[in-house]
C-alpha positions as CSV (number, residue, x, y, z in Angstrom):
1,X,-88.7,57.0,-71.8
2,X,-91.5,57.2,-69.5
3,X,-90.6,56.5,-65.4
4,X,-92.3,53.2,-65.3
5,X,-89.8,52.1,-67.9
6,X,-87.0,53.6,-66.7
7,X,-87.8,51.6,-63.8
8,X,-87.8,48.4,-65.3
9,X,-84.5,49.2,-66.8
10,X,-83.0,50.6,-63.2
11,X,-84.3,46.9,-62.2
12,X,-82.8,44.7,-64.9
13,X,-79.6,46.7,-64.0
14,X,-80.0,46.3,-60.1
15,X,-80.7,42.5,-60.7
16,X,-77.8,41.7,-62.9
17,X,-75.9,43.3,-60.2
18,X,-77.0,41.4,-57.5
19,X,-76.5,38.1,-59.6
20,X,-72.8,39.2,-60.6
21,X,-71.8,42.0,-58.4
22,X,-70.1,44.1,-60.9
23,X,-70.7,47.6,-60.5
24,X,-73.6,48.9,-61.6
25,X,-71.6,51.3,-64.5
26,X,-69.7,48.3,-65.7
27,X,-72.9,46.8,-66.0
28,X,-74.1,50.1,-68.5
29,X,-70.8,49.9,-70.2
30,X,-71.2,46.4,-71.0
31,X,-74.6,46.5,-71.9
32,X,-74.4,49.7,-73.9
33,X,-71.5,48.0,-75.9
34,X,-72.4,44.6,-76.3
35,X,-76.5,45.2,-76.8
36,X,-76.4,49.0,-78.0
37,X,-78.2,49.6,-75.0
38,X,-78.4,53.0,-73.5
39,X,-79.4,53.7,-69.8
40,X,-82.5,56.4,-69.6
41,X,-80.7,58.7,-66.5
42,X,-83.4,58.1,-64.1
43,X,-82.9,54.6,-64.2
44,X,-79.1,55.2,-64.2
45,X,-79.6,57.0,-61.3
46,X,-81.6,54.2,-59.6
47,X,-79.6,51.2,-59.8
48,X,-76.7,53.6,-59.0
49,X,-78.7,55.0,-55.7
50,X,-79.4,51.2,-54.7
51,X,-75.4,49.9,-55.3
52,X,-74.6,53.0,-53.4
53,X,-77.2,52.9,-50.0
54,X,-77.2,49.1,-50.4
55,X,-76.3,48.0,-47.0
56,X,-78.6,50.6,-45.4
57,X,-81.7,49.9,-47.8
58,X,-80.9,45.9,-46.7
59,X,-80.8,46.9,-43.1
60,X,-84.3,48.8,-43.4
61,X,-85.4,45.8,-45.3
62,X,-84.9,43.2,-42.9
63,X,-86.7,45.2,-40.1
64,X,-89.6,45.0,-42.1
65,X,-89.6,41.2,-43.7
66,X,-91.5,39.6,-40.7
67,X,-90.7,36.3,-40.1
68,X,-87.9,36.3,-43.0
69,X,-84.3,36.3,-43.7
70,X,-82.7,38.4,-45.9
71,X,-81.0,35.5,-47.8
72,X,-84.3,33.5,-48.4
73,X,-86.0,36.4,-50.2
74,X,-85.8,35.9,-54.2
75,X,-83.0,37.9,-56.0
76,X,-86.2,39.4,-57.9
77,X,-88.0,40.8,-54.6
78,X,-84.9,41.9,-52.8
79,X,-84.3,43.9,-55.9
80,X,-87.3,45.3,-56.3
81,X,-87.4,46.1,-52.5
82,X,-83.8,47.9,-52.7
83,X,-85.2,50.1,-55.8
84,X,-88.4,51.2,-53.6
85,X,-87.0,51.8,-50.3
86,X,-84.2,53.6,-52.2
87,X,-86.9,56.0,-53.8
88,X,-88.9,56.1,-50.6
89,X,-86.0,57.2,-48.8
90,X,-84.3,59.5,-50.9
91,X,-86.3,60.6,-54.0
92,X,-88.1,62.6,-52.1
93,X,-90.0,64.6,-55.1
94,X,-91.6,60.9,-55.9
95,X,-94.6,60.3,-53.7
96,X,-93.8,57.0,-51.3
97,X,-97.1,55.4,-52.9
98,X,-96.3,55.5,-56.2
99,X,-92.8,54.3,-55.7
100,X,-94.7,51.3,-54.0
101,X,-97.0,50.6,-56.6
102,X,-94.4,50.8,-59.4
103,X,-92.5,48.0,-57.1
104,X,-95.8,45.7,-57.0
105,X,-96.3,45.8,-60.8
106,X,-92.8,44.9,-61.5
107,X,-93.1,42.4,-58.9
108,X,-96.4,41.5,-60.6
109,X,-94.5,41.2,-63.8
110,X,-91.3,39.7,-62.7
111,X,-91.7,38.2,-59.3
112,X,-93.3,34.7,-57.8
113,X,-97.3,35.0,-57.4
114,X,-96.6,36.0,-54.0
115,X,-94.0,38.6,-54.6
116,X,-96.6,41.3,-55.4
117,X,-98.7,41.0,-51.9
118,X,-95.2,40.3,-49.9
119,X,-93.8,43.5,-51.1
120,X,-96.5,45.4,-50.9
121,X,-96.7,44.6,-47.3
122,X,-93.4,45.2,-46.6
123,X,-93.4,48.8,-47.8
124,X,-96.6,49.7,-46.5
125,X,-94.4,49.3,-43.0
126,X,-91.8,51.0,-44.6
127,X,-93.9,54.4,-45.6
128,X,-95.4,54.3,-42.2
129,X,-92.5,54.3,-40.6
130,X,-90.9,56.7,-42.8
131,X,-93.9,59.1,-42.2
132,X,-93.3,58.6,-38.4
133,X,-96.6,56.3,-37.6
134,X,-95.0,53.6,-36.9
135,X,-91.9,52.8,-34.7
136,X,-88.5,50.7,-36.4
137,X,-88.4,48.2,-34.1
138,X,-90.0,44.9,-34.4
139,X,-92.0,42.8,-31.7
C-alpha cells in the first residue's frame, strides 16, 4: 500500500474515532472482522499517534485556526488537521510539506470546498512555527 493510501485509511480510522470515540484498535478489530479489513501499519500507526497526542495536537490546532473554535471546525478537517500536525510533529523522517499536501488532497477529496485552502493555511503556520520562524502566540 503506497503512503498516500495508507493515509486515507489512518483517516477513515481517525474519523470514525472522532464520530464514536472507541479506541482506535477497537476500531481495527472491528473493521478487520466485520469488513475483512486489514490496517497497512503506517496508517495503524497514524490514527494510533493522533488518539494518543490528541489533546496536544488540539491544543496546537486551536493556536493556529484564526478566528475559529475548535468545536465549529468539521469532524472531516479536525481530522485531517490531527493526522498532519501529528506527522509534522513527530514523524520526523516525513518532510513537513509533504505531510501538508497529503492533508489538502484528502481535504480536497473529503472535506467542504473550503476545507482544502483552510487547512492549508493553518499548517503553513504550523511548519513555520515548528521550524522556529514564527512565534506560538497569537495577536
Amino acid at each position: 500500500m503506497k503512503r498516500r493510501e495508507a493515509r486515507e485509511q489512518a483517516f477513515i480510522l481517525a474519523f470514525e474515532q472522532t464520530i464514536n470515540n472507541d479506541s482506535i484498535q477497537h476500531i481495527i478489530d472491528a473493521a478487520g472482522m466485520s469488513r475483512d479489513l486489514i490496517a497497512d501499519e503506517f496508517a495503524e500507526k497514524l490514527a494510533q499517534g493522533v488518539e494518543d497526542h490528541r489533546e496536544e495536537l488540539d491544543e496546537i490546532i486551536s493556536q493556529y485556526i484564526r478566528g475559529w473554535k475548535m468545536n465549529r471546525l468539521s469532524k472531516t478537517a479536525l481530522t485531517i488537521l490531527r493526522m498532519a500536525v501529528y506527522e509534522i510533529r513527530f514523524e520526523k523522517d516525513i518532510p513537513a510539506q509533504v505531510s501538508a499536501n497529503e492533508a489538502v488532497e484528502l481535504a480536497k477529496k473529503y472535506g467542504a470546498s473550503e476545507d482544502a485552502a483552510f487547512i492549508n493555511g493553518v499548517l503553513a503556520s504550523v511548519i513555520r512555527a515548528e521550524n522556529g520562524e514564527e512565534s506560538h502566540e497569537q495577536p
